[in-house]
GUTORVEX-198638 format. One record per residue (C-alpha): residue in three letters; residue number from 1; y, x, z. Coordinates in pm, whole numbers. Last residue first. Layout:
  paba  sekol      yy      xx      zz
   ALA    NUM       Y       X       Z
...
//
This chain:
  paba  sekol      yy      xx      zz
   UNK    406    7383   10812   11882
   UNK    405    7122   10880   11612
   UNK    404    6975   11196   11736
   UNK    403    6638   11031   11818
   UNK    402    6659   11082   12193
   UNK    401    6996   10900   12221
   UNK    400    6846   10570   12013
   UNK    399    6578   10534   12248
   UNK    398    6786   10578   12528
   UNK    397    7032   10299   12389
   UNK    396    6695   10104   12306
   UNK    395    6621   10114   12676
   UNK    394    6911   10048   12785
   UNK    393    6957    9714   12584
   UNK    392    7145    9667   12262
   UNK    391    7374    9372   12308
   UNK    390    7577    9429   11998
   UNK    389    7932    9377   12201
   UNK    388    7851    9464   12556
   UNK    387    7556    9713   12445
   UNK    386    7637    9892   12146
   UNK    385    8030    9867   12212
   UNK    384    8120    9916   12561
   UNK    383    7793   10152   12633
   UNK    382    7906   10344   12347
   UNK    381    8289   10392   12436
   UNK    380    8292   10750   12587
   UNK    379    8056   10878   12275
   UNK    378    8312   11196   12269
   UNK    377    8596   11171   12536
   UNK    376    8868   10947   12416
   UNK    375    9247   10998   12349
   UNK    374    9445   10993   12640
   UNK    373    9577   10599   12629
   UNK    372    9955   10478   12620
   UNK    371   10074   10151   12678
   UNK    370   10191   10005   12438
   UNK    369   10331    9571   12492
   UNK    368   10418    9545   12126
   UNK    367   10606    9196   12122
   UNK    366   10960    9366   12183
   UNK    365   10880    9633   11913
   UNK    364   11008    9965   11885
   UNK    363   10880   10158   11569
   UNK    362   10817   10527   11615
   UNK    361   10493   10524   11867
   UNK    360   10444   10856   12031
   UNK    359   10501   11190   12002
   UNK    358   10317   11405   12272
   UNK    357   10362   11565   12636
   UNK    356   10047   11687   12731
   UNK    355    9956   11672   13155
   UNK    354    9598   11834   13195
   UNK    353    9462   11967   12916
   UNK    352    9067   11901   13032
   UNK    351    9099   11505   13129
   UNK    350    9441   11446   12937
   UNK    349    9725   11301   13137
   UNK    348    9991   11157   12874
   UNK    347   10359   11222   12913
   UNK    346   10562   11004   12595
   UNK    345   10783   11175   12359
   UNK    344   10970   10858   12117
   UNK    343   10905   10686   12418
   UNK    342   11296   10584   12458
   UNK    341   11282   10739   12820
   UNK    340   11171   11050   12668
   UNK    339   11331   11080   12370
   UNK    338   11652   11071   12549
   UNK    337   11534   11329   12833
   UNK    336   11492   11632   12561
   UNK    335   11260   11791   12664
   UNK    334   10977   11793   12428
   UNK    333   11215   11747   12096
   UNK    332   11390   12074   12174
   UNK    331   11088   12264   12251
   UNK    330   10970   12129   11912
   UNK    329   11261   12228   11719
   UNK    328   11593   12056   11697
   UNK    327   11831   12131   11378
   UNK    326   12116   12013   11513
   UNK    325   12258   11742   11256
   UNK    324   12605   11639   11141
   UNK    323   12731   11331   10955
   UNK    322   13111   11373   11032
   UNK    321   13222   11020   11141
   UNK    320   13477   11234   11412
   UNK    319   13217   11242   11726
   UNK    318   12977   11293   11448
   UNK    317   13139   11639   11418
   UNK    316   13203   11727   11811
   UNK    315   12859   11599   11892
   UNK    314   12695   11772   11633
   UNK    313   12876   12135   11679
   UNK    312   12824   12111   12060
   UNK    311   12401   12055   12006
   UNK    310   12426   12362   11792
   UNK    309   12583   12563   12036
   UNK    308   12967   12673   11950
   UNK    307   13183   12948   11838
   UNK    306   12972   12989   11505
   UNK    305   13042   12687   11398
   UNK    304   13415   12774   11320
   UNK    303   13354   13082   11132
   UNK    302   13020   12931   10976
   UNK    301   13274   12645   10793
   UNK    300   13496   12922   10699
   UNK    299   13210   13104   10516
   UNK    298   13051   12773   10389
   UNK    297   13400   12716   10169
   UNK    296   13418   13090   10022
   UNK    295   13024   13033    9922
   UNK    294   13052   12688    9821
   UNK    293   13317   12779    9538
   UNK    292   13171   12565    9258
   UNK    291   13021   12308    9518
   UNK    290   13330   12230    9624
   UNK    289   13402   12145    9255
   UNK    288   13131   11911    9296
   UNK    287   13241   11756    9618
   UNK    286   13598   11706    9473
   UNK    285   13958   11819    9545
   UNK    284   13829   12154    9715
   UNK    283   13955   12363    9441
   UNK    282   14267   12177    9436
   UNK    281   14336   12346    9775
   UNK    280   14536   12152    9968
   UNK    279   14300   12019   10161
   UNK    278   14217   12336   10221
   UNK    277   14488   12418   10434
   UNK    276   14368   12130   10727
   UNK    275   14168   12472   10818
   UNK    274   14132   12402   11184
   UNK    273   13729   12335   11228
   UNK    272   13829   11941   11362
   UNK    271   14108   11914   11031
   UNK    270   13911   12060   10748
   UNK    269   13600   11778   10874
   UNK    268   13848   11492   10851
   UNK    267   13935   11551   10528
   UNK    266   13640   11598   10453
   UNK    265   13477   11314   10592
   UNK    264   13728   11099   10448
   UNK    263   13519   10900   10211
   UNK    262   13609   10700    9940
   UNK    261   13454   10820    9590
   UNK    260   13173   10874    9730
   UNK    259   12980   11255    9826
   UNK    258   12992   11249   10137
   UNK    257   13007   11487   10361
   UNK    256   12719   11680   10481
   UNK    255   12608   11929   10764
   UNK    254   12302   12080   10915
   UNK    253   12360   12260   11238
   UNK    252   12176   12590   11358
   UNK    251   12058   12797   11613
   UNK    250   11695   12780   11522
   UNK    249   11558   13149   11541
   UNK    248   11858   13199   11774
   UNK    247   12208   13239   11740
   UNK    246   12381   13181   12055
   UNK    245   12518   13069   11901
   UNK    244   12576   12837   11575
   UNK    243   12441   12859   11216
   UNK    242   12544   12635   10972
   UNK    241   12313   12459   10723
   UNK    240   12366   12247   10439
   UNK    239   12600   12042   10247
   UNK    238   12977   12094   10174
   UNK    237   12968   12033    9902
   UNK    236   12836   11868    9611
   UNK    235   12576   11960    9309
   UNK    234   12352   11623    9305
   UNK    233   12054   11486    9357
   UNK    232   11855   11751    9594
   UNK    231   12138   11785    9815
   UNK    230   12173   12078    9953
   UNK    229   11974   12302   10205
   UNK    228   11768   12458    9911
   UNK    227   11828   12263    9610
   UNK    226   11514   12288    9401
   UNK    225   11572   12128    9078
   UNK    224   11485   11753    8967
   UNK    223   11322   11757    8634
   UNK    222   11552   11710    8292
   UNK    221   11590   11411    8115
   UNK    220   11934   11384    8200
   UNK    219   11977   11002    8348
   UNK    218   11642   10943    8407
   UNK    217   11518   11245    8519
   UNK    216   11809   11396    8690
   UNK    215   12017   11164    8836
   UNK    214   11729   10878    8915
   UNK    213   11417   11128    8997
   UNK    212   11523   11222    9356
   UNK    211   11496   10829    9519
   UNK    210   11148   10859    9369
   UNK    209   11013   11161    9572
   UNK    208   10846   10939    9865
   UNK    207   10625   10742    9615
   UNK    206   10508   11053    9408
   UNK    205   10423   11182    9754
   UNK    204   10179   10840    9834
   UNK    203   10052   10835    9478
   UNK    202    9898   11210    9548
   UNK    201    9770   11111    9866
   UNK    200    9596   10820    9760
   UNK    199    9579   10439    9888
   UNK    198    9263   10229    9781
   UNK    197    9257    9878    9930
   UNK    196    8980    9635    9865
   UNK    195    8997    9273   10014
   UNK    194    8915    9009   10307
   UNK    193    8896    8636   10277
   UNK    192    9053    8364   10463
   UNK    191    9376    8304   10205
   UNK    190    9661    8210   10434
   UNK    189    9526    8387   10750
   UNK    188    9381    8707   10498
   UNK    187    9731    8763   10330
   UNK    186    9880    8926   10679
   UNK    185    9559    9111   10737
   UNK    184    9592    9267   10421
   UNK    183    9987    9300   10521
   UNK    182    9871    9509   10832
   UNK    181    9604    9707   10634
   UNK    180    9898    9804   10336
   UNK    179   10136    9926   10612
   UNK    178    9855   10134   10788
   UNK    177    9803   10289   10455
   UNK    176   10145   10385   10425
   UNK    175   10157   10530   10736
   UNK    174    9828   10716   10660
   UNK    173    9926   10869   10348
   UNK    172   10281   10947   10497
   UNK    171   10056   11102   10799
   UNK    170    9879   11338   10548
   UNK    169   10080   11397   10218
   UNK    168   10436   11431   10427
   UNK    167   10257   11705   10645
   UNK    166   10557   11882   10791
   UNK    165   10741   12197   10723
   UNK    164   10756   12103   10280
   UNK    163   10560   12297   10076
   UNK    162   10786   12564    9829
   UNK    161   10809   12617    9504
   UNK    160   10940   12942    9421
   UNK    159   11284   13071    9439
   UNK    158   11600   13089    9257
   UNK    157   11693   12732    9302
   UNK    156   11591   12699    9691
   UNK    155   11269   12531    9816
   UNK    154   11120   12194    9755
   UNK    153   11161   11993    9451
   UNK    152   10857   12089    9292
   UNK    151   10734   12134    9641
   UNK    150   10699   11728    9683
   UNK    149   10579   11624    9299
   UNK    148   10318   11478    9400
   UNK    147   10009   11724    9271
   UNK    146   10156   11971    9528
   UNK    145   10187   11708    9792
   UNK    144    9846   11602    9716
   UNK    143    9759   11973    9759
   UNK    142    9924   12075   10009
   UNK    141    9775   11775   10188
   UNK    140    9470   11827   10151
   UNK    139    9229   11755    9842
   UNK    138    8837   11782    9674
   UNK    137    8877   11687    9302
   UNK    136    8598   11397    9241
   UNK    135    8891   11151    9093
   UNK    134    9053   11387    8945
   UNK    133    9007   11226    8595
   UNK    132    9144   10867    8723
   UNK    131    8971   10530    8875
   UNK    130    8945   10700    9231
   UNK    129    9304   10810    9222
   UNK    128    9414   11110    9403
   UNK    127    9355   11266    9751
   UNK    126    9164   10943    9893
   UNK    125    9215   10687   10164
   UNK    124    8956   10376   10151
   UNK    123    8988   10066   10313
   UNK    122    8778    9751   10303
   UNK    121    8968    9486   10478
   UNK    120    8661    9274   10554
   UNK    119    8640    8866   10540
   UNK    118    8367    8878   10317
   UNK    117    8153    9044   10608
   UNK    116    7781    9146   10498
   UNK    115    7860    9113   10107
   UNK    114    8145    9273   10175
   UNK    113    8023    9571   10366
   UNK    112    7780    9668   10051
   UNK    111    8004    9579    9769
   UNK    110    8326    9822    9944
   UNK    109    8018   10110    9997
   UNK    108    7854   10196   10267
   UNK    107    7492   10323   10192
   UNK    106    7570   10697   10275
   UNK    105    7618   10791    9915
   UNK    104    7911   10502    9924
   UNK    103    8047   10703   10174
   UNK    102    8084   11021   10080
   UNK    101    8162   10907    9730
   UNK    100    8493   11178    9705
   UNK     99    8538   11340   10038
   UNK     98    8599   11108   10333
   UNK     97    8895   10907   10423
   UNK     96    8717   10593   10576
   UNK     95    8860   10266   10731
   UNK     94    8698    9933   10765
   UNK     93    8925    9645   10915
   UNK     92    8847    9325   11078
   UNK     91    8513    9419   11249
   UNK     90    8202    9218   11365
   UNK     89    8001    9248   11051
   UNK     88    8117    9676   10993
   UNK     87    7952    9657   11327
   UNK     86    7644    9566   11218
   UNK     85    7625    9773   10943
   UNK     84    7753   10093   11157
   UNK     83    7415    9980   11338
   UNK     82    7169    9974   11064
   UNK     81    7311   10315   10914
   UNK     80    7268   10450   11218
   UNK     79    6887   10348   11256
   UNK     78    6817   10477   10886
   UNK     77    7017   10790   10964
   UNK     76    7262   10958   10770
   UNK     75    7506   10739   10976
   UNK     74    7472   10962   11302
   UNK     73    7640   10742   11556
   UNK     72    7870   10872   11830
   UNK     71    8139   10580   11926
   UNK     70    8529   10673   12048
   UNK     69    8724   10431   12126
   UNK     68    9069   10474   12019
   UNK     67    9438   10462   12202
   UNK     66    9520   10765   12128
   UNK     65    9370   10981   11863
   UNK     64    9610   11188   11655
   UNK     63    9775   11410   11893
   UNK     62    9448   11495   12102
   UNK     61    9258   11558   11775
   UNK     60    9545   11789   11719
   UNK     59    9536   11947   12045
   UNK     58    9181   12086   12010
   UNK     57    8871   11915   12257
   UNK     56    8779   12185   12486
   UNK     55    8512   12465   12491
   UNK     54    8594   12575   12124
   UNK     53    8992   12721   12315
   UNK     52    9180   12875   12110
   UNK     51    9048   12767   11790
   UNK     50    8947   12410   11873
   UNK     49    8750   12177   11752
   UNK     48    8798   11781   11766
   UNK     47    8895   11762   11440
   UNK     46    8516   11840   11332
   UNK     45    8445   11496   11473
   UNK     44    8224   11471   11698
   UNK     43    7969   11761   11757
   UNK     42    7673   11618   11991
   UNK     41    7631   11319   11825
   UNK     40    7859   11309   11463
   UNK     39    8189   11046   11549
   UNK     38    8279   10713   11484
   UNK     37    8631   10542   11581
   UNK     36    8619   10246   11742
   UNK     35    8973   10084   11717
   UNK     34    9071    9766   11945
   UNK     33    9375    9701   11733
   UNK     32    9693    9664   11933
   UNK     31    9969    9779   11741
   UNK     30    9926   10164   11905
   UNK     29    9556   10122   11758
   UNK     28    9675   10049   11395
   UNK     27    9900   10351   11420
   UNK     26    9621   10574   11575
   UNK     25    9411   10421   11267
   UNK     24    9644   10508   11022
   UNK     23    9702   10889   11187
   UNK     22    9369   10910   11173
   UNK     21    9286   10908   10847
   UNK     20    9567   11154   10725
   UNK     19    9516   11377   11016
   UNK     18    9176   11510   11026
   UNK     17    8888   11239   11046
   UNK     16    8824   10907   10945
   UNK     15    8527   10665   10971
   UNK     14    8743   10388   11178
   UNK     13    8549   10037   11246
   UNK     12    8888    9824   11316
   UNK     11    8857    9541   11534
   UNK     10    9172    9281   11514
   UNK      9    9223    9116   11883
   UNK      8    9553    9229   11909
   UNK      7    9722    9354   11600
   UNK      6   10073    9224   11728
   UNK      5   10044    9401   12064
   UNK      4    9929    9314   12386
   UNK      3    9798    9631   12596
   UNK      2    9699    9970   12405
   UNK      1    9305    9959   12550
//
């Protein structure tokens, strides 16, 4: 379905659902991997719900599912247990992200699949470790995040912890689970067997954190603090956000200097804003004793910011090596032409949404030939894999459909 890609030709038998799960297996699919993703007759996936609208599939399953085939089977069934067995034979990759010993209470377990395929990359995506004491605790991602250390260091100094805007325990679970499939896969041409790979969310936002712990926790013993829009490893200045006009909900600019010995960023950022008399300042000799009179130095900084958009203030700073940001929301993002042509927003044409324009593959590849897919209607792919690939006939396909298991 996604063209030529690097993971063409690898089947991957996806049990996942919600965001963590299937943002590995979209990944997987937008490499190439034929990816049949199994969904409850009648319902599918409780993803596929929406609030708005309960008549049409919701816009996160939309997000989250390109590329796939989509398979009904009911696995709590002896027949549907018998088939996701045969499949789990002809695939490359087995991916689940169900509650704690969901699946092994439905008969597939890591020992069950392997004895059937050896060569299986058995994959299982949990909210903490299976071999530890929370082990059976139920999880999303505010709560692996939680757990990980992310709102910890979250939020500003005087206030609680806070969770970060986007989901860095669900699609960094499944990114980095994607990772460990692909070098699986990797290992299995030199080796010719499959393996077991756990990946939890908890583990995952520990992971992402480490770059904060070296200042504080190793050097001073003491736990990263909350820095707000600052840096989160040390006290400098200037660094954070700026607002701009016409002064919206988002109207603003992030900016930083550096912080090494070195750098002329600002010096070079006193000059473009017109206050060159700071740099005479000796209270603005250093980032950290910027950082002592932040206030007095964001106020002039805001002055000059605020006569310009926030798109003006990051050309005009970067322009000059001044690492500046807009802070771009997601009408920004949408229509922005750039992303666009890049494919970094790609248009799909969705049966019941009509025209969706949706994030799409991150990495550019020269031998990843993507082309995008609406995600699939529910059971659309059950001819194409019970009967092509199993060879079930239509009378056991009807047989099947009348007993609830497909």
């Amino acid at each position: 379905m996604s063209g030529t890609g690097p993971l063409s030709g690898y089947r991957v038998l996806d049990m996942t659902q919600f965001e963590a799960g299937t943002v590995c297996t979209e990944t997987l699919a937008w490499m190439g991997a034929e990816v049949w993703k199994v969904e409850r007759p009648v319902t599918g996936e409780q993803g596929r719900y929406s609030f708005v609208s309960p008549d049409k599939d919701g816009f996160g399953f939309i997000l989250l599912n390109l590329n796939k085939e989509s398979i009904t089977c009911n696995a709590k069934k002896p027949e549907g247990l018998a088939l996701l067995k045969r499949l789990a034979a002809e695939a490359d990759v087995f991916v689940e992200n169900m509650g704690p010993g969901s699946v092994e209470r439905l008969g597939l377990g890591y020992e069950v699949l392997k004895e059937l395929n050896p060569r299986l990359v058995y994959t299982q995506m949990k909210g903490f470790g299976m071999d530890g004491p929370y082990a059976d605790y139920p999880a999303f991602a505010p709560i692996g995040q939680a757990t990980g250390g992310v709102p910890a260091m979250t939020g500003f100094p005087d206030g609680m912890p806070c969770q970060p805007g986007v989901n860095v325990g669900d699609s960094g679970l499944g990114y980095m689970t994607a990772l460990s499939i692909v070098a699986a896969l990797l290992q299995r041409e030199r080796t010719g067997e499959g393996q077991y790979i756990e990946v939890d969310m908890q583990d995952t936002c520990v992971c992402f954190g480490r770059a904060n712990w070296e200042p504080y926790y190793f050097a001073g013993g003491k736990t990263p603090k909350r820095a707000g829009n600052g840096m989160p490893m040390e006290n400098v200045a200037p660094a954070g956000m700026y607002p701009c006009k016409p002064f919206g909900y988002n109207d603003y600019v992030h900016i930083y200097c550096s912080r090494h010995p070195g750098s002329r960023q600002f010096e070079q950022l006193c000059r473009i804003i017109g206050h060159e008399e700071l740099l005479e300042d000796p209270r603005m000799g250093t980032p950290q004793s910027r950082y002592l009179v932040r206030e007095e130095l964001d106020a002039v900084i805001s002055e000059w910011t605020s006569r310009h958009t926030k798109q003006e203030a990051m050309d005009i700073l970067c322009k000059a090596d001044i690492p500046a940001g807009a802070v771009l929301d997601m009408d920004d993002l949408t229509r922005d032409e750039y992303l666009r042509s890049r494919g970094t927003m790609v248009e799909i044409d969705h049966p019941e949404r009509g025209k969706l324009v949706v994030p799409g593959f991150a990495p550019k590849m020269s031998g990843n030939d993507l082309h995008y897919e609406c995600s699939p209607r529910l059971g659309e792919h059950n001819k194409k894999v019970y009967q092509d690939l199993l060879g079930l006939t239509d009378a056991e396909m009807a047989a099947l459909k009348e007993k609830g298991v497909i």
